[in-house]
C-alpha positions as CSV (number, residue, x, y, z in Angstrom):
1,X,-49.5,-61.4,270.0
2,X,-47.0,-58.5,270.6
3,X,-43.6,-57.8,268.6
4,X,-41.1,-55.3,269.5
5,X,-37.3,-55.2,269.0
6,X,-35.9,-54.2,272.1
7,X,-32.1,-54.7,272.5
8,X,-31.4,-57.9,275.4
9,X,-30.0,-57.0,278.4
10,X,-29.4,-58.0,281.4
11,X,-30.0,-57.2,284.9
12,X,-27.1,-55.1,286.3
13,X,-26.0,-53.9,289.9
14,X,-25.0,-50.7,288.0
15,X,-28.5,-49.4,288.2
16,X,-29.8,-47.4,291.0
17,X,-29.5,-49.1,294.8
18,X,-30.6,-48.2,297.8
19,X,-29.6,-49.6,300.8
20,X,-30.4,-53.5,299.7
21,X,-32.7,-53.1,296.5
22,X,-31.4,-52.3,293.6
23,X,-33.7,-50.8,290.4
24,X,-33.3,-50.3,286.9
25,X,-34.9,-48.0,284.6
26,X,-35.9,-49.1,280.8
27,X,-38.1,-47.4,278.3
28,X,-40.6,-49.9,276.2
29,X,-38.4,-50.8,273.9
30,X,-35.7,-51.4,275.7
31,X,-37.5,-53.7,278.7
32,X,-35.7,-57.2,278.5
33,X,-38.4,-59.5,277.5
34,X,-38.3,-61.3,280.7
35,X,-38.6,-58.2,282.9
36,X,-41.6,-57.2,281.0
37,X,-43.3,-60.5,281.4
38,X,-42.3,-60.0,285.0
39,X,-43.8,-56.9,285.2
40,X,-47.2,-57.5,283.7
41,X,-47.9,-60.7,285.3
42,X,-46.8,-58.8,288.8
43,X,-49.9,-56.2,287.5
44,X,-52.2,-58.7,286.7
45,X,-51.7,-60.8,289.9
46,X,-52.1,-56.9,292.0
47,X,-55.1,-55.2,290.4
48,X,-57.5,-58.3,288.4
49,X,-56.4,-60.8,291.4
50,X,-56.2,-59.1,294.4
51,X,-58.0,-55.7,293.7
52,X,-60.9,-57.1,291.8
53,X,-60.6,-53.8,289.4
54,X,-62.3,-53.4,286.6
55,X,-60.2,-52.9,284.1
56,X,-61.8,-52.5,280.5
57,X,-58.3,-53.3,278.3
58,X,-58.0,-56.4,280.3
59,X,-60.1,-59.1,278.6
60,X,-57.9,-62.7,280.0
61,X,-54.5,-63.3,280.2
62,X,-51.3,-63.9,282.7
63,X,-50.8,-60.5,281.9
64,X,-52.5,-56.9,282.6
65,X,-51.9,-54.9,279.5
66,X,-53.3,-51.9,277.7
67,X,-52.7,-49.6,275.1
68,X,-50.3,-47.5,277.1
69,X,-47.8,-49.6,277.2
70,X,-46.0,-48.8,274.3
71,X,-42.8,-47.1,273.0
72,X,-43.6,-43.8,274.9
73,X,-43.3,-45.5,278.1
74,X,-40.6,-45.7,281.0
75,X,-40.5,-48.9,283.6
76,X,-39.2,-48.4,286.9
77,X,-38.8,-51.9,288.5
78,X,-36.9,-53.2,291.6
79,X,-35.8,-56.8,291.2
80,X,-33.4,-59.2,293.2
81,X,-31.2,-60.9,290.8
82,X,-33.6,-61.5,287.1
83,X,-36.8,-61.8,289.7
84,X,-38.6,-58.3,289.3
85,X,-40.1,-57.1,292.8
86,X,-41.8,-54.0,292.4
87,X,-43.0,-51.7,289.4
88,X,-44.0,-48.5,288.4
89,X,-44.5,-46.9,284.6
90,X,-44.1,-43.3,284.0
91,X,-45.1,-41.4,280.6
92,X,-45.1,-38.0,279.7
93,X,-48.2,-35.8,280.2
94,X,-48.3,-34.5,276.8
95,X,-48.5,-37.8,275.3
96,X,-51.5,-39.7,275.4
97,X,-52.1,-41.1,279.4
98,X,-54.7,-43.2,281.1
99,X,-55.8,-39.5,282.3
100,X,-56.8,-38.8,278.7
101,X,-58.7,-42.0,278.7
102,X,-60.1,-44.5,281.4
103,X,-59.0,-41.7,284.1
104,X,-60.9,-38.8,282.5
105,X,-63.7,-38.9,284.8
106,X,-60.9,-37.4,287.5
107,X,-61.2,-34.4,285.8
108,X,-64.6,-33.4,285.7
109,X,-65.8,-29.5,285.7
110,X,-62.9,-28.8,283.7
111,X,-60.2,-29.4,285.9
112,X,-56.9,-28.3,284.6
113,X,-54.3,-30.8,284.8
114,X,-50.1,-29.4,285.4
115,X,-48.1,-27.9,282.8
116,X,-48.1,-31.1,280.3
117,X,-44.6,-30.1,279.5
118,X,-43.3,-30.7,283.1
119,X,-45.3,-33.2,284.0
120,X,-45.6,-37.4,283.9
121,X,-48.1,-39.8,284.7
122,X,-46.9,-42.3,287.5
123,X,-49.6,-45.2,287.0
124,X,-49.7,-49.1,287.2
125,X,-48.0,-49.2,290.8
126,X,-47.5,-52.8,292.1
127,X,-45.2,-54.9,294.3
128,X,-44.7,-58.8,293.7
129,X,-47.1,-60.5,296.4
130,X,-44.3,-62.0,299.2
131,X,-44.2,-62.7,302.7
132,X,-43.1,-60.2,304.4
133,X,-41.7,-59.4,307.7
134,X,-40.7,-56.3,310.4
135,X,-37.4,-56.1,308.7
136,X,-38.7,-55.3,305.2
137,X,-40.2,-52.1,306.4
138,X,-38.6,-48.8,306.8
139,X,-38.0,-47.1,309.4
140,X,-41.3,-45.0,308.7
141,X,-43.3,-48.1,307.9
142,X,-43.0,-48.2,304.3
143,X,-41.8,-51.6,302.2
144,X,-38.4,-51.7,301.3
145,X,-39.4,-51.8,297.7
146,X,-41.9,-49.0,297.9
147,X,-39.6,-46.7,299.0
148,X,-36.7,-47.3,297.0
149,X,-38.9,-47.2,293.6
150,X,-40.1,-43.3,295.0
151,X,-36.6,-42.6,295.4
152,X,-35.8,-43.7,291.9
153,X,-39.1,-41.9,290.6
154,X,-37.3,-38.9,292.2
155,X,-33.9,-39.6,290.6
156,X,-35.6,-40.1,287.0
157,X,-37.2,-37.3,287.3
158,X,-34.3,-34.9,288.1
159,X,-32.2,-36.1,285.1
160,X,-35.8,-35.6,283.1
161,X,-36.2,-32.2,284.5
162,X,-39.8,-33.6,285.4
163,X,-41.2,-31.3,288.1
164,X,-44.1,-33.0,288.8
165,X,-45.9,-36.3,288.5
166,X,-49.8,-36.8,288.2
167,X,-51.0,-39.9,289.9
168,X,-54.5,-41.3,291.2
169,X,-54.4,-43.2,294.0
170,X,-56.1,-44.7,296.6
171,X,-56.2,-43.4,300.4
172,X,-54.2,-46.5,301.6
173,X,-51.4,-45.0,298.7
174,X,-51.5,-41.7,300.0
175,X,-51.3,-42.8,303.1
176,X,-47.8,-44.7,302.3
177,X,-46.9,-41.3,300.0
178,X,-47.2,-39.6,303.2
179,X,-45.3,-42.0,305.0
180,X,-42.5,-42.0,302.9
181,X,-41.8,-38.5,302.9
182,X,-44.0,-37.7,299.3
183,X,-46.8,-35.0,300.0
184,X,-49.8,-36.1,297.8
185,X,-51.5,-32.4,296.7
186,X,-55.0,-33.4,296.3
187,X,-56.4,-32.0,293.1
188,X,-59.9,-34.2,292.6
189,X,-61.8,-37.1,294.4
190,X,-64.1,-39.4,293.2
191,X,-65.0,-43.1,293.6
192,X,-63.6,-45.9,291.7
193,X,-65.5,-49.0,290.0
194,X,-65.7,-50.8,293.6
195,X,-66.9,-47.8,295.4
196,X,-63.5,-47.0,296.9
197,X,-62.2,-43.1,297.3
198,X,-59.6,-42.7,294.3
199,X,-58.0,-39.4,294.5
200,X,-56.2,-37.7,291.5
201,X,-53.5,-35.3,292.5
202,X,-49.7,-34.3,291.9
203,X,-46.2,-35.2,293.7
204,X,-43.7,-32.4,293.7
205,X,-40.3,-33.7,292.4
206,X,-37.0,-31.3,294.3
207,X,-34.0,-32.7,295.6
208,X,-35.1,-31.6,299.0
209,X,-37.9,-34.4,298.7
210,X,-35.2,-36.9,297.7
211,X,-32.9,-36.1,300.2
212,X,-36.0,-36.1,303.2
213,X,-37.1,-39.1,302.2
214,X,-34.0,-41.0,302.4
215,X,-33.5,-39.7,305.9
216,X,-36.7,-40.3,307.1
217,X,-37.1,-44.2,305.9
218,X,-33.2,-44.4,306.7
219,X,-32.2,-45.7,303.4
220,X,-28.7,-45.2,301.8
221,X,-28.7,-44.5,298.0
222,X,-25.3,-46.5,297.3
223,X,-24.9,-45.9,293.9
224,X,-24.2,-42.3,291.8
225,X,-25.1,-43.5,288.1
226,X,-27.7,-41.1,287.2
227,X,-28.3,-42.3,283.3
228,X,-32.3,-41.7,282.6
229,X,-32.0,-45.1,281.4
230,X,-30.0,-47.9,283.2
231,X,-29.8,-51.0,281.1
232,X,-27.3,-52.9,280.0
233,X,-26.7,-54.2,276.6
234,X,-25.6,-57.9,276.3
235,X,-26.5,-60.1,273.2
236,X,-29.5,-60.3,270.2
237,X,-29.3,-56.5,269.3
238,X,-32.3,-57.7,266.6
239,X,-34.0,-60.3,268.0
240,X,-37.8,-60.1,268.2
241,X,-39.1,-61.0,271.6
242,X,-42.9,-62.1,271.1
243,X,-45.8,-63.0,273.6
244,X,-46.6,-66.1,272.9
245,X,-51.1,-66.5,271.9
246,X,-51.4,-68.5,275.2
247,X,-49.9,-65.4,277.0
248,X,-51.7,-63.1,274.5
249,X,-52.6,-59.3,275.3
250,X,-54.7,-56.5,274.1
């Protein structure tokens, strides 16, 4: 079982919106207990579901969980109302990442990795499984969700003066980075545990990116708060928020 003390909050239209989907930013601590549950159970459903990976931290559960999501983590979700849609978590490079652990293998012959100091690791990407239709694509072919969670990944990243993000992907991901308007720069490529290409590589962070990317998917960024972290406080400053054993994580 899991105990943090995370103020509650609740979801707010004063986050970041674009066009229709609106997303909030959190660190760890400050994830509403229900968006977090959201969030992991979203995970679990993507990559131990649907993906088949083989993930060694995961050992049963709702959830997918590891070590990494802790207190020097930052959630960027999309959600419609208190249902989360879409996440994406984002630590610093000089903290310990899944590249210092499960991900090492990406950087074999002593491959440098970016400036650790200007640099985060975008990892655990995943949308809520929906039916889906023409009208929740862009206009480049990228879901709705997709595109607006890059487009706050850009915005976080600007108040963070982070320059860079590290990120391994798949080639249908890069694809829809390209898509989007988000240049992957291929640094390493290897296979992953099913035999797929995984490629490990950095996404620029400028303004220029931000602003191309909204014109090319046609997207309209409707809102100008640009807090790092867009929460809002509500009730039960101390209250613990536990995961129950039958929802238990490791």
């Amino acid at each position: 079982m899991i105990d943090y003390f995370p103020h509650s909050y609740t979801f707010s239209d004063h986050s970041y919106s674009f066009s229709d989907i609106h997303v909030a930013i959190a660190s760890y601590s400050e994830l509403p207990s229900r968006a977090l549950e959201q969030i992991l159970s979203i995970r679990k459903t993507a990559f131990i579901d649907r993906r088949k990976w083989d993930i060694e931290s995961y050992t049963g559960s709702d959830y997918e969980f590891d070590e990494y999501d802790n207190d020097d983590s930052v959630y960027i979700y999309s959600h419609i109302g208190s249902q989360v849609t879409g996440c994406v978590r984002l630590r610093p490079s000089h903290k310990p990442t899944l590249m210092c652990g499960a991900l090492n293998f990406m950087l074999s012959d002593g491959l440098p990795r970016p400036n650790p100091m200007d640099c985060w690791e975008a990892t655990r990407f995943a949308l809520l499984s929906t039916d889906t239709s023409g009208s929740d694509f862009t206009k480049s072919k990228v879901d709705f969700r997709t595109a607006a969670l890059f487009l706050a990944m850009l915005q976080f990243a600007r108040t963070q003066e982070v320059g860079t993000y590290e990120v391994v992907v798949d080639a249908m991901m890069e694809k829809v980075l390209r898509r989007s308007g988000w240049i992957l720069h291929r640094r390493s490529v290897a296979q992953g545990s099913k035999g797929e290409k995984v490629i490990y590589g950095t996404l620029e962070c400028t303004a220029m990116i931000y602003d191309n990317m909204l014109k090319i998917n046609h997207m309209e960024h409707l809102t100008d708060d640009l807090l790092p972290m867009i929460a809002w406080p509500a009730v039960d400053y101390g209250v613990t928020h536990s995961i129950t054993p039958h929802h238990a994580m490791t």
